[in-house]
N, C-alpha and C positions, 0 to 999 in steps of 0.2 A: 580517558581522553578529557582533557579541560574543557571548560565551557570556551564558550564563545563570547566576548564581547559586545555588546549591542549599542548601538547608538539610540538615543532618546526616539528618536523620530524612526521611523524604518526604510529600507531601501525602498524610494520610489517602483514601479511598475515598467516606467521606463526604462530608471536606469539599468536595474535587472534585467531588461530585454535587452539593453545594450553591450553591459556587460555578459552575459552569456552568448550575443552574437543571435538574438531570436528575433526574426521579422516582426511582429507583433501588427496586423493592421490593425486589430482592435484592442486595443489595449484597454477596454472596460472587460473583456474577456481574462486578461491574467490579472485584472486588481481583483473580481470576483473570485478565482483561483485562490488566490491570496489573504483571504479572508475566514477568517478561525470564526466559527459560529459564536464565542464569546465578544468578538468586537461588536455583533450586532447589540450584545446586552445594552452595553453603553457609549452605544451611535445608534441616534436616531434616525439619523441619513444615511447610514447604508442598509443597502432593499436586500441584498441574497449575500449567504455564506457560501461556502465554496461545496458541500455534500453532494449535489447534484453533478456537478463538472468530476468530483470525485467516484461517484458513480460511475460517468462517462469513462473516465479514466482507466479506472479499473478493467472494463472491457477494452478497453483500445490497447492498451498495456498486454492483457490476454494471447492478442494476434500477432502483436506487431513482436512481441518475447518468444511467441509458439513458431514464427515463419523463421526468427534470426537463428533460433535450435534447430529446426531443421534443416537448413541452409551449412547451417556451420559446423552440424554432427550426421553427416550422412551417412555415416555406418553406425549411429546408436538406433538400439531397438527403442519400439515406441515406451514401452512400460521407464525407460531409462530420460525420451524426451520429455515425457510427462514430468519425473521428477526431477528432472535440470529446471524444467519452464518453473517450474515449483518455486523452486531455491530462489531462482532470480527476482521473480515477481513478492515473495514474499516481503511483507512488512518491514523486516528489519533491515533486508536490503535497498528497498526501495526507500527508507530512512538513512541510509549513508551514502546512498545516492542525494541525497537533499542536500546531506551535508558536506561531499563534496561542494555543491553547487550553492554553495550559504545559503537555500532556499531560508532558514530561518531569521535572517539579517531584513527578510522583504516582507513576512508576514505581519498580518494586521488581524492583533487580538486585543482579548480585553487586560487593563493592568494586571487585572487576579493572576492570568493563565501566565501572564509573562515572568510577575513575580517568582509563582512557583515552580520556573523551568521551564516552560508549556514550550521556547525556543528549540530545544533541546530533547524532547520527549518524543521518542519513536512515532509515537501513534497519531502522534501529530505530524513531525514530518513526513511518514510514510502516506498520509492519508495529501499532506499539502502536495507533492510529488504527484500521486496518483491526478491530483484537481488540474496542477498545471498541464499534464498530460494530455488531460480531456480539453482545456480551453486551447492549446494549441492544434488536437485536431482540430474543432468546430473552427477555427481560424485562419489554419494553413491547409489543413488535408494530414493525410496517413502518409504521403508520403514524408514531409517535415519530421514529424512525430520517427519514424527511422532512421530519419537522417540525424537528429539531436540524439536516441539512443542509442545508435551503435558505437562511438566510440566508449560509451558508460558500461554496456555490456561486455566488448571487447577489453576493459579494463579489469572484470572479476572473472573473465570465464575460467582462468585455470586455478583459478582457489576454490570457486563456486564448484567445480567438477570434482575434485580431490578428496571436497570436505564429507565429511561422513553425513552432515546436517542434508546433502540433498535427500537423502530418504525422510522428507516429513511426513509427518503421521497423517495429516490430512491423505495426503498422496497414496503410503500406506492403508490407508483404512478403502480406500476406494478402489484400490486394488484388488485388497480382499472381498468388498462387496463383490466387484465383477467379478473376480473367480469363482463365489459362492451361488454367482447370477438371482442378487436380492435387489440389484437396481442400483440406481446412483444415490449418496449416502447424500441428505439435507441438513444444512448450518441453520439454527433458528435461533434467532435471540430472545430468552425469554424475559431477563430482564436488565434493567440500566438502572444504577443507583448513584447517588454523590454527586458533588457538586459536579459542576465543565470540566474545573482541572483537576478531579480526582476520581473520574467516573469508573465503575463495576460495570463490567458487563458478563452476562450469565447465558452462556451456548448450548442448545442440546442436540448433538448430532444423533438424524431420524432416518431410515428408510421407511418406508411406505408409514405407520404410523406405530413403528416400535421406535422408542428412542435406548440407543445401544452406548452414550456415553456423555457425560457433563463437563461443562469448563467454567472458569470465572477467570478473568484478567481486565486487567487496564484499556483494553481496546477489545473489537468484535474478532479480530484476526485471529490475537493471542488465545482467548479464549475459543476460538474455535480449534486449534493447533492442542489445546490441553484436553476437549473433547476428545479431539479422535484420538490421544496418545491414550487416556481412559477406556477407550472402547477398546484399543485394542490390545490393554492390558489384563480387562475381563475378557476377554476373546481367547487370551495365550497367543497371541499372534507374534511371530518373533521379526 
């Protein structure tokens, strides 16, 4: 896929809320969204990066992905909703969801991040997606927030279903814990290296306090996703 072209300046807040069709009462809510922790490097006037709202997100995203699965697969078993809800929420999807939606035309980073792609890099769109998610609930409600993703999900459900990718290892690995009845498997990041736009992150997925497998990648997601496919390549788990 080509990049994307960017204009000098980036898409206002507004016009993003207008162009998507998003009520916005606060719109100091989606510029915070909006905001790639390197802009803060250099701007001393902007107060919060978007991590927090991305937080929020990530759990709003959870419910509001787990109730449209259930709703719209009422004869899949649960072990199957878990790894539909999986696919969809996952990183990469939640990254080409941004990109249908140019979230990368609106974001606000530092030159470095933009320079080297940082528009365009998964981890960053998935994580910018997730942020706007969060500030739209704190500003509409949960209902909104389903109302804006169900056309988005109703656009991947029959490729997202088909693909062999919904069995992720994360999902997988958690499976096998509860069958093994060891508890629920824990993502721990143990460390982060390299600059904003080229950072290492290092995952070791734990139950209680064995850890059963290691990851390293570009974002916290990936490397957790290389975690569990490790675990449960020393497991023999098929």
């Amino acid at each position: 896929m080509a990049l994307l072209k960017y204009h000098a300046n980036p898409e206002s807040p507004a016009e993003l809320a207008r162009r998507l069709g998003i009520g916005f009462a606060n719109l100091s809510l989606l510029s915070r969204a909006l905001t790639h922790r390197s802009y803060l490097n250099e701007n001393t006037n902007a107060i919060e990066d978007n991590e927090r709202l991305e937080f929020l997100g990530d759990a709003v995203l959870d419910f509001v992905v787990g109730a449209w699965v259930y709703h719209r697969c009422p004869e899949m078993a649960e072990g199957d909703l878990t790894r539909l809800r999986s696919a969809l929420v996952r990183n990469e999807q939640l990254a080409d969801f941004a990109r249908q939606l140019e979230l990368g035309q609106a974001l606000r980073m530092g030159r470095g991040e933009a320079a080297s792609g940082g528009r365009e890099r998964d981890g960053v769109l998935g994580s910018t997606f997730e942020a706007v998610i969060g500030a739209m609930y704190l500003d509409s409600g949960l209902g909104e927030v389903e109302r804006f993703m169900e056309p988005l999900l109703e656009s991947v459900r029959e490729r997202v279903m088909m693909r062999a990718e919904i069995y992720d290892p994360k999902s997988r690995f958690q499976e096998w814990a509860q069958s093994a009845k060891l508890g629920t498997p824990r993502y721990v990041t143990v460390s982060a290296s390299g600059p904003d736009h080229a950072k290492m992150f290092e995952v070791e997925v734990r139950i209680k306090e064995q850890t059963y497998g290691k990851g390293s990648g570009p974002s916290k997601q990936i490397a957790a996703q290389i975690a569990a496919q490790t675990a449960l390549e020393a497991l023999d788990v098929r």
